[in-house]
C-alpha positions in Angstrom: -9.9 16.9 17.3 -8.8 20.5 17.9 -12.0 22.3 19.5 -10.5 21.3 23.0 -7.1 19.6 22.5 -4.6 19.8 20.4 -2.3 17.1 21.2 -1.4 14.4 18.1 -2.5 11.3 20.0 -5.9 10.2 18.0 -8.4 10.4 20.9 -10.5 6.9 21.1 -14.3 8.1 20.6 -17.7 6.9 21.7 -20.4 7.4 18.5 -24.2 7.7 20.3 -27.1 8.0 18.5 -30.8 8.0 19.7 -34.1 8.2 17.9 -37.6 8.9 19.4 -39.9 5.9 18.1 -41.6 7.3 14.9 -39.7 10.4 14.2 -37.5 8.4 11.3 -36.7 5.2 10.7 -33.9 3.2 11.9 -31.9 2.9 8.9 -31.7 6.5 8.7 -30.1 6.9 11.9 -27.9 3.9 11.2 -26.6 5.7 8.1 -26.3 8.7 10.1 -23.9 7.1 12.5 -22.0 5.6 9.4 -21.2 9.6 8.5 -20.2 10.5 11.9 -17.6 7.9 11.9 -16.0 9.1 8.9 -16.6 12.5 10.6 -14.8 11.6 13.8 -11.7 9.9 11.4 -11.8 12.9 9.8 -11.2 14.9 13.0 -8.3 12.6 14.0 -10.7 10.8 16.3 -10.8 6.8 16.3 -14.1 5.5 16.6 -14.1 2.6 18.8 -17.8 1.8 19.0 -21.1 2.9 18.1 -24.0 2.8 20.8 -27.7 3.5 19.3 -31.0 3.6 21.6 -34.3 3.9 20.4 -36.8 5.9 23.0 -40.6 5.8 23.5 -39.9 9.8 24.3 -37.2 12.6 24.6 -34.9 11.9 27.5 -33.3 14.8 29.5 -30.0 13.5 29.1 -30.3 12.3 25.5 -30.5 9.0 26.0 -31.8 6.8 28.9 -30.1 6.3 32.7 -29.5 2.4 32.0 -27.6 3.4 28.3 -25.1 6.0 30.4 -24.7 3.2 32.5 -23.2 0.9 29.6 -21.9 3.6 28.1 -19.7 4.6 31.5 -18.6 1.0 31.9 -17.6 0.8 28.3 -15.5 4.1 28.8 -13.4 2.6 31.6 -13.2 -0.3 30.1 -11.8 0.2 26.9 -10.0 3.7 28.2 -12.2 6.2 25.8 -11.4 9.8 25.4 -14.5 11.6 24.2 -18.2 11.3 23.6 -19.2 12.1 20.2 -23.4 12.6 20.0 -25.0 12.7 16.5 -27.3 15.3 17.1 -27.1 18.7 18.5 -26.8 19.0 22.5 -27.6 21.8 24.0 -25.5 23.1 27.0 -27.3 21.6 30.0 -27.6 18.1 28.2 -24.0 18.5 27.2 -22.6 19.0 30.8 -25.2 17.1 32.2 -23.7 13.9 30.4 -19.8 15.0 30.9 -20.6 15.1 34.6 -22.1 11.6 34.3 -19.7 9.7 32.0 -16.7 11.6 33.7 -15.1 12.7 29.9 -15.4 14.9 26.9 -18.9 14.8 25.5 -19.5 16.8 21.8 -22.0 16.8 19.3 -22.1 16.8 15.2 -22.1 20.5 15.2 -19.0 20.9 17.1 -17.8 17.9 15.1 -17.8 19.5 12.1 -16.7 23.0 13.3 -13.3 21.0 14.4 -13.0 20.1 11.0 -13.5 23.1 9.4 -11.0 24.8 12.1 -8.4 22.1 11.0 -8.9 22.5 7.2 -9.3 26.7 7.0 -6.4 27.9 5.1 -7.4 31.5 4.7 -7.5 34.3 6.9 -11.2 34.9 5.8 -12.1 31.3 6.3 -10.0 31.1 9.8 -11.8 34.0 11.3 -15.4 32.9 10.6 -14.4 29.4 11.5 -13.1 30.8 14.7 -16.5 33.8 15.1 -18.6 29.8 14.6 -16.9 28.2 17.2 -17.2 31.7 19.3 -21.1 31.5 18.5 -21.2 27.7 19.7 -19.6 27.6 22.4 -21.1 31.1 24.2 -24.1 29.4 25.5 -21.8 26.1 26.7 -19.6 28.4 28.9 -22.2 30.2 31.1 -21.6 29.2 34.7 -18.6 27.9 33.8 -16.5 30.5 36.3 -19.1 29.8 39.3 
């Protein structure tokens, strides 16, 4: 997975999924994880486990305080390498659960922008891969330097 490392090792990745109760059913969101695992394969990540929490509302941190919990225990455990999230993150969230699960933590969009990074074989295709990535990754870098 080349956004942040570009070592050959395949990193051992977390899948996490969370629906609000309502918003779509559970097969959907099921299938969804099914596609982010051949997403994260695709990256040169092994997927190791899926986790999946259904919530009565929107949590601040994605999903709830008791699934970070299993999630972090899981992680040393079983000696994971990232967090992959299948849905978007935005920056707070996104450093808000790297501080709490103490590794990597990325979502489907910068999933697939990995992929695209790896696969562009143009120069046209490289540089708007890389002006994406450059768009993504802006907001996740403020306060970064502080």
């Amino acid at each position: 997975m080349g956004l942040y490392k570009t070592d050959t090792k395949k990193e051992r990745a977390l899948l996490i999924a969370a629906q609000i109760k309502g918003k779509s059913s559970s097969k959907k969101a099921k299938e969804s994880l099914v596609e982010l695992s051949n997403l994260s394969e695709s990256a040169g990540a092994k997927p190791v486990k899926a986790f999946y929490q259904m919530l009565n509302r929107p949590q601040n941190t994605y999903i709830g305080s008791g699934k970070i919990i299993e999630i972090k225990n899981f992680i040393k455990k079983l000696d994971i390498d990232v967090c992959i999230f299948d849905d978007e993150l935005n920056p707070s969230t996104q450093r808000e659960l790297e501080n709490r699960l103490g590794i990597k933590v990325i979502d489907r969009t910068a999933l697939i922008l990995d992929i695209f990074s790896n696969r562009a074989q143009t120069h046209e295709g490289k540089l708007q891969v890389e002006l994406a990535q450059s768009e993504y990754l802006m907001p996740r870098l403020a306060g970064q330097w502080s």
